[in-house]
TORDO-532299 format. One line per field, with one value per residue (C-alpha): chain; x, y, z. Coordinates in nm, 4 decimals. Example, Ala and Ser with C-alpha at 12.3 -4.5 7.8 and 13.67 -1.06 7.14 Angstrom:
2
cadena c(A,A)
c1 c(1.2300,1.3670)
c2 c(-0.4500,-0.1060)
c3 c(0.7800,0.7140)
//
This chain:
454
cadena c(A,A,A,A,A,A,A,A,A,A,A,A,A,A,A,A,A,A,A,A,A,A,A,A,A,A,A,A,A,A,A,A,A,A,A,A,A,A,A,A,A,A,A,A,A,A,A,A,A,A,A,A,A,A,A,A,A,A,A,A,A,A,A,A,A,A,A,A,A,A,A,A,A,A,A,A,A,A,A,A,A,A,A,A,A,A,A,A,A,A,A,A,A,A,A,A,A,A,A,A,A,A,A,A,A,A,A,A,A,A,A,A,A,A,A,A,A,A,A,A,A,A,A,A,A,A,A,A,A,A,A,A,A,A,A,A,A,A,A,A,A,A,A,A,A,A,A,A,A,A,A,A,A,A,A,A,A,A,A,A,A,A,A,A,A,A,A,A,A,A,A,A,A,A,A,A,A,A,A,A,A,A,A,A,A,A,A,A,A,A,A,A,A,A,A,A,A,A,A,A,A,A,A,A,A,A,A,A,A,A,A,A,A,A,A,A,A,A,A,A,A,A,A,A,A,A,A,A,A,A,A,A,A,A,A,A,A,A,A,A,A,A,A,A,A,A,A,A,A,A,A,A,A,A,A,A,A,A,A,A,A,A,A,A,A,A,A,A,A,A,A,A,A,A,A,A,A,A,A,A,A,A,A,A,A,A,A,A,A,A,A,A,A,A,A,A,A,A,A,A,A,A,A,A,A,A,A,A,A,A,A,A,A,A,A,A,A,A,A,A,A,A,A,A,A,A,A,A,A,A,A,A,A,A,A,A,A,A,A,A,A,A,A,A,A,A,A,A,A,A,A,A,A,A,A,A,A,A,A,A,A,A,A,A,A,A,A,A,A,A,A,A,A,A,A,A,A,A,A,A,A,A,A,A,A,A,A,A,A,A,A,A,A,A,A,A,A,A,A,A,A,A,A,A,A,A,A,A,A,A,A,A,A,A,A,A,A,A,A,A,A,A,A,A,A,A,A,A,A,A,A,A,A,A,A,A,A,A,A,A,A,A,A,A,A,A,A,A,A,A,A,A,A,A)
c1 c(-13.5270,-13.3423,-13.4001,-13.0949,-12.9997,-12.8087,-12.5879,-12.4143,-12.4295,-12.4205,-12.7639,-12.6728,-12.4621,-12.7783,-12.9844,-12.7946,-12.7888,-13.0979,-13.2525,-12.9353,-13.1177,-13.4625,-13.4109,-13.2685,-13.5748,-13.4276,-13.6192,-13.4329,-13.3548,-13.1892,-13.0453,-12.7940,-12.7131,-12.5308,-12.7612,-13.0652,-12.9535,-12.8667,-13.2090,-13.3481,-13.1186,-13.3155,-13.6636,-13.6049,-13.4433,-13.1674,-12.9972,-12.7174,-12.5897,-12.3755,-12.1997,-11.9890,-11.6501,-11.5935,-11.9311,-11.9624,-12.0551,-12.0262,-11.8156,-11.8209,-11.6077,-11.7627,-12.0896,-11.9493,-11.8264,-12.1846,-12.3224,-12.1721,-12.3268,-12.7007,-12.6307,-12.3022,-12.5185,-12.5743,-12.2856,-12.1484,-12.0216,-11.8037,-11.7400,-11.4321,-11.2337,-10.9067,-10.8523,-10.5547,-10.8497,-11.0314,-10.7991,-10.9545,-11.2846,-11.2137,-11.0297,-11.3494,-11.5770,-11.7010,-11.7707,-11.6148,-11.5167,-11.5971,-11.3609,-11.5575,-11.5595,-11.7779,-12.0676,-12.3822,-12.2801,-11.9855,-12.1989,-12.4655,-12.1891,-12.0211,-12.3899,-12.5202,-12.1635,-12.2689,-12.6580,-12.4965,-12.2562,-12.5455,-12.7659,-12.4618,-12.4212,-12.8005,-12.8246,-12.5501,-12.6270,-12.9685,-12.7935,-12.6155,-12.9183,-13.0710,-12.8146,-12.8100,-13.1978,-13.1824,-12.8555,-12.8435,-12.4955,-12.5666,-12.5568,-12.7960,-12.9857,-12.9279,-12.7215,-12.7837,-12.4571,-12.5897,-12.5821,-12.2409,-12.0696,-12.2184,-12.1220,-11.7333,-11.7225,-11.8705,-11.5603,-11.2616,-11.3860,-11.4679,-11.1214,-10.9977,-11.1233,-11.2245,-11.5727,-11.7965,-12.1300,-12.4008,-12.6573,-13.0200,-13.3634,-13.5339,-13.5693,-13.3473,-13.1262,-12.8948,-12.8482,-12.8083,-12.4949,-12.3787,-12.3980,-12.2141,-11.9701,-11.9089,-11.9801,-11.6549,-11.4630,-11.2029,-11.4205,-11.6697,-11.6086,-11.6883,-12.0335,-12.2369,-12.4809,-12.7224,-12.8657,-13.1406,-13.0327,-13.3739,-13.5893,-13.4239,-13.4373,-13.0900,-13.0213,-13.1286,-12.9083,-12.6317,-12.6566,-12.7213,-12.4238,-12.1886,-12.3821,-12.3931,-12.2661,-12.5457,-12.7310,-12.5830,-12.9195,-13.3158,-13.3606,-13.0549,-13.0406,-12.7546,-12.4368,-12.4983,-12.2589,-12.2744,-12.2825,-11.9263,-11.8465,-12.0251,-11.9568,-11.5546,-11.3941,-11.6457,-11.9042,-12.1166,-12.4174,-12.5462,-12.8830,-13.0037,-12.7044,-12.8532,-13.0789,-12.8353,-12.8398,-12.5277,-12.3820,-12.4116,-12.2413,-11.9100,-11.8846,-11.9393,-11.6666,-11.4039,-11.4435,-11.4124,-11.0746,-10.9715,-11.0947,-11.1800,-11.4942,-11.6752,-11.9813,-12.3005,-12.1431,-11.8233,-11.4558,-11.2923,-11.1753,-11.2439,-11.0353,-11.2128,-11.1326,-11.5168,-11.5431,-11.8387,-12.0874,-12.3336,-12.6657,-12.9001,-13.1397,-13.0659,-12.8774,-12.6148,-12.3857,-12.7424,-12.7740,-12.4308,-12.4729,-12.8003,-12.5823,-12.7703,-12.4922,-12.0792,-11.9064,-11.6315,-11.7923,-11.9586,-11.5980,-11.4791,-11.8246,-11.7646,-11.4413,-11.5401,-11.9157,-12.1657,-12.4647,-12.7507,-12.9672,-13.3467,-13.5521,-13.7011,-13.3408,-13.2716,-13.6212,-13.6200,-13.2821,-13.3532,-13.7591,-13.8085,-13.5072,-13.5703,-13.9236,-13.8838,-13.6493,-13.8780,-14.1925,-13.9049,-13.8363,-14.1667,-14.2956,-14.0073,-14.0882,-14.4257,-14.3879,-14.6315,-14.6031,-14.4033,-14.5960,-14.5346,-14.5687,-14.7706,-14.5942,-14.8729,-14.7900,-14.4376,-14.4954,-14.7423,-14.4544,-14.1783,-14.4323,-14.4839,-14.2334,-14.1442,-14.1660,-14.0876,-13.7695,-13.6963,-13.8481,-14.1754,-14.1601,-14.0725,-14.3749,-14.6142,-14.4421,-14.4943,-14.8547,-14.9115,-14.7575,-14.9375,-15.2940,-15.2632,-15.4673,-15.3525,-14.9871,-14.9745,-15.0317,-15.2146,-15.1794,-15.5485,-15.4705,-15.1929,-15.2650,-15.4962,-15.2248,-15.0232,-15.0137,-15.1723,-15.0157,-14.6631,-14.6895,-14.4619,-14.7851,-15.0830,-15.0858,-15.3394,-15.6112,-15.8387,-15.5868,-15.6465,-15.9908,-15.8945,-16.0858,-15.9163,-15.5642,-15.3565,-15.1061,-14.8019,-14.8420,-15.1682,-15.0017,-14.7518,-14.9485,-15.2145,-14.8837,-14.7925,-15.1077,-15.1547,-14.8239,-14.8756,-15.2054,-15.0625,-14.7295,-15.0283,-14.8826,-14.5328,-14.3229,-13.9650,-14.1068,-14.3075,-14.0016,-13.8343,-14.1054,-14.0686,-13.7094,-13.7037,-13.5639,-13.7866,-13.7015,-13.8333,-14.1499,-14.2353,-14.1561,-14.4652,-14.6668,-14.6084,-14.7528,-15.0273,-15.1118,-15.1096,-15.0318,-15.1770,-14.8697,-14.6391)
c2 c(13.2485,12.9332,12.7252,12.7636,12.5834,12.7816,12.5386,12.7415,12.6579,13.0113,13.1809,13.4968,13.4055,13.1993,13.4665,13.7434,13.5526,13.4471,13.7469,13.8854,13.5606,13.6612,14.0246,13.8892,13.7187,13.3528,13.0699,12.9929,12.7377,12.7621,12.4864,12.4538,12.1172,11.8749,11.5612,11.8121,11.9366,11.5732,11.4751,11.7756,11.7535,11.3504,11.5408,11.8731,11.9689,12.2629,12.3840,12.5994,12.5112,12.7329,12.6066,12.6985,12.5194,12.4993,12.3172,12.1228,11.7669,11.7126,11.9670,12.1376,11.9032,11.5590,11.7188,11.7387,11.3640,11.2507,11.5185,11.3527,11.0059,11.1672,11.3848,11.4898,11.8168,12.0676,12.3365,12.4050,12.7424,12.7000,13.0219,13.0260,13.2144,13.0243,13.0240,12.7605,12.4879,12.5891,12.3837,12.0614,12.1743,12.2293,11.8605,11.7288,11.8981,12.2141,12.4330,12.7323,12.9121,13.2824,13.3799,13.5652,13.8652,13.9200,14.1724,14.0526,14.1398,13.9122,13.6224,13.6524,13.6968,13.3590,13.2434,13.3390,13.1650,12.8713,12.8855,12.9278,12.6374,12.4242,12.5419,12.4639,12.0648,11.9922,12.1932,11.9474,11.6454,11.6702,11.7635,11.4044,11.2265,11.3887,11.2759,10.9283,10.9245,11.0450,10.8401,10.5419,10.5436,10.7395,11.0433,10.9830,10.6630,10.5559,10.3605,10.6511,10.7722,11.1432,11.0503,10.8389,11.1392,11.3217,11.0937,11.0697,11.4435,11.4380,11.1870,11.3785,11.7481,11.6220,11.5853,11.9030,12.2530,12.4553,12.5930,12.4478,12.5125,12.3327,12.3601,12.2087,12.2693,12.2978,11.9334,11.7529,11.7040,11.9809,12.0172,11.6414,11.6623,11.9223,11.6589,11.4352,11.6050,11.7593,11.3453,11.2345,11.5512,11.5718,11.8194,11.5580,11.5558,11.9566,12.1235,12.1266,12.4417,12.5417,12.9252,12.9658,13.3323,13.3203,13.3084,13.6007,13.9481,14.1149,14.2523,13.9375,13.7281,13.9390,13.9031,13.5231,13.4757,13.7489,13.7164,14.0889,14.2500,14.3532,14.6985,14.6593,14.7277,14.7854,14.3942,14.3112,14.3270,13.9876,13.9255,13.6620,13.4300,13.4090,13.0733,13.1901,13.1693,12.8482,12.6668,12.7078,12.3877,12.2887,12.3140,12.6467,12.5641,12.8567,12.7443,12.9403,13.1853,13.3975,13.5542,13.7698,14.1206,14.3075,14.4563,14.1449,13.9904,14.1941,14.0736,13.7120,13.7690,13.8826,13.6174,13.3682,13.5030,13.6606,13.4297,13.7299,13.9071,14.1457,14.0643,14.3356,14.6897,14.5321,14.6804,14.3290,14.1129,13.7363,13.4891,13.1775,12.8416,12.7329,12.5458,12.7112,12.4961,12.7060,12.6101,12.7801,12.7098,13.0341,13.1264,13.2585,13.3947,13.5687,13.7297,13.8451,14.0265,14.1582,14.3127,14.1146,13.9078,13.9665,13.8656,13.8395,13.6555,13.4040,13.2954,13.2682,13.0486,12.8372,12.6643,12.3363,12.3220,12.0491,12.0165,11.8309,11.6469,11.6343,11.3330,11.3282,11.3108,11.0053,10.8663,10.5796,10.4232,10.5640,10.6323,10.2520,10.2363,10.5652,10.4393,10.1350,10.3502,10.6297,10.3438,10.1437,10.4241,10.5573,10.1945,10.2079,10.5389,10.4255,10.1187,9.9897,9.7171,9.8668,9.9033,9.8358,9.9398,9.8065,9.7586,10.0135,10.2491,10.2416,10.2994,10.6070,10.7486,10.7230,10.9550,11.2159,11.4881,11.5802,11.9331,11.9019,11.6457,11.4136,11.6011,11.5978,11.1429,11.1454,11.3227,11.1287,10.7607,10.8924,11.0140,10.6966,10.4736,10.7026,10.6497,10.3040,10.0573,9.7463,9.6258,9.7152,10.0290,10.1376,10.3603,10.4508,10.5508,10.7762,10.9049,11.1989,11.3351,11.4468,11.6978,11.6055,11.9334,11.7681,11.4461,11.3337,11.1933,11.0880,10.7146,10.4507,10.3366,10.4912,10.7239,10.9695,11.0498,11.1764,11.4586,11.6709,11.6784,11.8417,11.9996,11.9697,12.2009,12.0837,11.7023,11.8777,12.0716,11.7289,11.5274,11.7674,11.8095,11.4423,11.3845,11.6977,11.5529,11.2125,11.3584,11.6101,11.9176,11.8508,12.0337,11.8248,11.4966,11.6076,11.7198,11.3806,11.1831,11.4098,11.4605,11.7743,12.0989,12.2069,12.6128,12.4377,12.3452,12.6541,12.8692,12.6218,12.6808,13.0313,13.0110,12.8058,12.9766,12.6817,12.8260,12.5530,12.3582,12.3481)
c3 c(22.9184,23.0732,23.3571,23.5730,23.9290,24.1685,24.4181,24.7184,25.0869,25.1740,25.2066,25.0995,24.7553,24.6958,24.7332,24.5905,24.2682,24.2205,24.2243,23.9581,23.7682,23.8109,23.7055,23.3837,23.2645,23.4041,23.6024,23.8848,24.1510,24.4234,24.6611,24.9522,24.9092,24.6578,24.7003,24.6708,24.3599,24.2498,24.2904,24.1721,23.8323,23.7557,23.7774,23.6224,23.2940,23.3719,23.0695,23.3227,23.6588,23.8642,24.1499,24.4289,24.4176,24.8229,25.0096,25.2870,25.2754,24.9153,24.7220,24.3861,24.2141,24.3858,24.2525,23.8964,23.9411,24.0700,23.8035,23.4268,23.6082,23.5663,23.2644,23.0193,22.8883,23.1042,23.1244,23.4662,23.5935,23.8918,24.1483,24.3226,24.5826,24.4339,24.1085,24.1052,24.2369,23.9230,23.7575,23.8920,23.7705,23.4162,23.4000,23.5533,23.3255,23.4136,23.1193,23.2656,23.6029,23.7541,24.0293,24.3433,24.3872,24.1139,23.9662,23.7875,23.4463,23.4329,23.5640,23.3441,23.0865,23.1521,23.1594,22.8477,22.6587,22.8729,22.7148,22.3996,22.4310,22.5193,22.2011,21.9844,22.1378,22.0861,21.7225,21.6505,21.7816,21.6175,21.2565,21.3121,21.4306,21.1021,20.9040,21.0387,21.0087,20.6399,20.4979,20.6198,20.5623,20.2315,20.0880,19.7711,19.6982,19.3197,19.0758,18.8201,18.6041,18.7310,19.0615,19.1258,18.9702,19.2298,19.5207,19.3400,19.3451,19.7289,19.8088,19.6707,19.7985,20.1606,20.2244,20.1836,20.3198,20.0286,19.9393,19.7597,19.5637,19.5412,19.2539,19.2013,19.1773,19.4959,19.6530,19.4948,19.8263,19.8035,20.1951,20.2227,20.0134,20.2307,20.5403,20.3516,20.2670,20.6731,20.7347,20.5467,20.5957,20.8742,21.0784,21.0908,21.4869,21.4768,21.4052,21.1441,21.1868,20.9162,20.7830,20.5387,20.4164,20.2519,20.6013,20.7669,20.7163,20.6338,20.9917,21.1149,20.9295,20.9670,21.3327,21.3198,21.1073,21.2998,21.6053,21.8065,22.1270,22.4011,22.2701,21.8974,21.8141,21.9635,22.1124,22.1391,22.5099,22.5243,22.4157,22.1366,21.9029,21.5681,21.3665,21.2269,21.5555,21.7099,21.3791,21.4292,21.3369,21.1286,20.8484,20.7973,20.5163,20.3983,20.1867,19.9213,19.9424,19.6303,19.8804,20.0567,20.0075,19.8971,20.1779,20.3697,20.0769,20.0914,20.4599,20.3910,20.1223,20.3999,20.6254,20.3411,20.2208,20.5796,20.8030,21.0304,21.1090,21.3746,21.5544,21.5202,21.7540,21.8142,21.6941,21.7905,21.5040,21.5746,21.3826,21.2651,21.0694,20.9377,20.5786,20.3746,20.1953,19.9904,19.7976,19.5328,19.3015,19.0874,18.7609,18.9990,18.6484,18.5151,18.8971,18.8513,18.5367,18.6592,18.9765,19.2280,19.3495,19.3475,19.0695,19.3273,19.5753,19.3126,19.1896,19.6067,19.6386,19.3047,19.4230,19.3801,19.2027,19.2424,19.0310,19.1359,18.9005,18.9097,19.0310,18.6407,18.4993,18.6986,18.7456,18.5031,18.6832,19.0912,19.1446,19.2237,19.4551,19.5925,19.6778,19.8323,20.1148,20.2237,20.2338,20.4893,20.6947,20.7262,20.8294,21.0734,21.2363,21.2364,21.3459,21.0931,20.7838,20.4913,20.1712,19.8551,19.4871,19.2482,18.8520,18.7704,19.0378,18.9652,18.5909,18.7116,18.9132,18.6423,18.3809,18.6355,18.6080,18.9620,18.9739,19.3801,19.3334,19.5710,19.8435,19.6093,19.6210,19.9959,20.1029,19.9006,20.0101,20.3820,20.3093,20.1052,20.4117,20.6919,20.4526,20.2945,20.4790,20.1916,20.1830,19.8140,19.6897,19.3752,19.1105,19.1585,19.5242,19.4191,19.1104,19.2387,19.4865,19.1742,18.9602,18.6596,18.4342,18.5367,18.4088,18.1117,17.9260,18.0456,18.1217,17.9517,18.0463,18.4006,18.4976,18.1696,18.2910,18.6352,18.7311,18.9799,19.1467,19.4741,19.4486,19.6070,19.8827,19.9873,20.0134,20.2131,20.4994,20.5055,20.5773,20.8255,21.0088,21.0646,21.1793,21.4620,21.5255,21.6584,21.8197,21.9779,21.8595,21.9961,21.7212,21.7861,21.7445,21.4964,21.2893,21.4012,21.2291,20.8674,20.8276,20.8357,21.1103,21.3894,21.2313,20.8364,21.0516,21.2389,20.9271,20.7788,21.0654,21.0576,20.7395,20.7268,21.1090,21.2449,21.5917,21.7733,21.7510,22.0557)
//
């Protein structure tokens, strides 16, 4: 459902859509008047405004004029008896135009492209202000040999379009590469969308990639785009690619070498120019032999191959740096004192083996920064958060005769609770605060059932 305005001075158009609106699940209002729906527009959030072109007092495009000085986001449809005036409206603007006469379905047609437009500027804007958030104006912290041949090989592949694969453990920053690589790519100005093939069924995905045509299948009741589609331009990530099924994966292999593709029920081939990124964490050549993934595919995927190291292969040269920058942006979003490490704390950290990565250390430095009421942290305060059958060797003196642990996942959904608890369940800022996607958090909520979140 979206929140739609409805600007026409004629009492009848006004009418006659809103209830065209209305029937098709949408909140609607509906106002006579420019200045109204000026006023209305600083109080209200609309995510669709459709306008009449020809008013009187202040007209369709004066309104777009006064409209971008309030707000650059919200699509506008403009209806039109002429469409050589329509023109003007596009320079000024507005996302598309409907010429009049028209029926309901090709209004709430234009509309739905208009919704879809609008999902595809805030999914990317908040990608950037992720990436922003996260780098710092870097892809990967460390002075590590592993890791500067990582950021060399990020350099030379941004720059041209082909695929490329990226390998690693789970959380060792895998999708952060994949920014930075969009980042210093030429389609850096284009979007950056995102798919976790492992979170959706196949149909699903298949329709979120593709997207579908109205009654492709039970539920589909819209016309909807596919990421393929929104993501044209730019960079498609497609995390944990191992977990697509077969079928799915002969269709992904098409548009990689065609550039071509069909959405869910449709016979029309789309043509579209989107660089693929891919992740795993599997043995992709072992799933190969096995039959569970194309050979095919897997050599289209492996253009160019990055491997990601894990936070213990690097530990001894980046923990301490690594550290020190998720305790100073946690302090930052918190707007509290930044901690600090203590020689013994540090020398805890570099025996543990990090079976979580880097996602593993971040968590704990923002539940040790949330949680630490000292400036200095110890190794006493930290050492029963990990997992004691991961460390390297168990360190001297107090810290062998801990008797318990967490694990990771219990660190995790305590971290996450307390930061919903002071955003007061508000799921976006939540996300903000953690890094991380709004989806990564519901899917964690889903299943913890923590449906109290909003």
């Amino acid at each position: 459902m979206a929140n739609i305005l409805v600007l026409d001075d004629k009492e009848m158009m006004r009418d006659s859509l809103q209830a065209t609106l209305l029937r098709a699940g949408h909140a609607v209002a509906a106002l006579e008047r420019g200045a109204e729906a000026l006023n209305r527009i600083r109080e209200e959030p609309f995510d669709v405004i459709v306008s009449d072109l020809k008013m009187p007092q202040m007209d369709g495009l004066t309104f777009l004029d006064e409209l971008r000085n309030i707000t650059t986001e919200i699509p506008v449809v403009m209806m039109t008896a002429y469409a050589t005036i329509s023109t003007a409206a596009m320079r000024k603007g507005a996302f598309d135009y409907i010429q009049k006469p028209f029926d309901a379905d090709e209004i709430l047609l234009l509309i739905e492209r208009a919704l879809e437009h609008r999902h595809l500027i805030k999914e990317n804007e908040a990608y950037r202000t992720s990436e922003r958030d996260w780098r710092g104006g870097r892809a990967m912290i460390g002075r590590s040999q592993a890791i500067q041949k990582v950021m060399e090989k990020i350099k030379l592949v941004a720059q041209s379009s082909a695929t490329v694969l990226i390998r690693g453990d789970s959380g060792t920053g895998k999708e952060m590469i994949a920014r930075e690589i969009h980042a210093q790519s030429p389609r850096a100005d284009k979007p950056l969308l995102c798919v976790n093939c492992a979170a959706l069924s196949s149909s699903l995905l298949e329709s979120e990639l593709f997207g579908h045509e109205k009654g492709a299948f039970t539920g589909a009741d819209q016309v909807r785009m596919g990421r393929f589609e929104l993501a044209d331009g730019g960079t498609l990530l497609l995390d944990e690619i191992s977990e697509m099924n077969l079928q799915l994966q002969a269709k992904l292999l098409r548009v990689l070498q065609e550039r071509e593709f069909e959405r869910v029920g449709s016979s029309v081939t789309r043509q579209v120019n989107v660089r693929v990124v891919a992740t795993t964490n599997r043995d992709l050549e072992s799933w190969v032999r096995e039959g569970k993934f194309r050979e095919d595919l897997y050599y289209r995927l492996n253009v160019v191959p990055i491997v990601v190291p894990t936070l213990a292969e690097r530990a001894a040269e980046d923990l301490e740096l690594l550290c020190d920058y998720f305790l100073r942006r946690s302090a930052e979003r918190e707007g509290r004192p930044v901690r600090r490490l203590s020689e013994a704390a540090i020398g805890l950290l570099k025996k543990y083996r990090w079976p979580g990565n880097v996602r593993e250390l971040e968590n704990l430095m923002e539940r040790v920064s949330i949680l630490s009421s000292s400036e200095k942290i110890s190794a006493e305060m930290i050492q029963g958060w990990l997992d004691i059958g991961s460390r390297k060797e168990e360190p001297e003196g107090d810290v062998s005769k801990i008797g318990g642990s967490m694990r990771l996942v219990d660190v995790e959904r305590e971290l996450i609770e307390k930061t919903l608890e002071k955003f007061h369940g508000h799921r976006q800022k939540t996300a903000e605060a953690l890094g991380i996607g709004v989806r990564t958090l519901g899917m964690k909520l889903k299943q913890w059932n923590l449906s109290q979140a909003v």
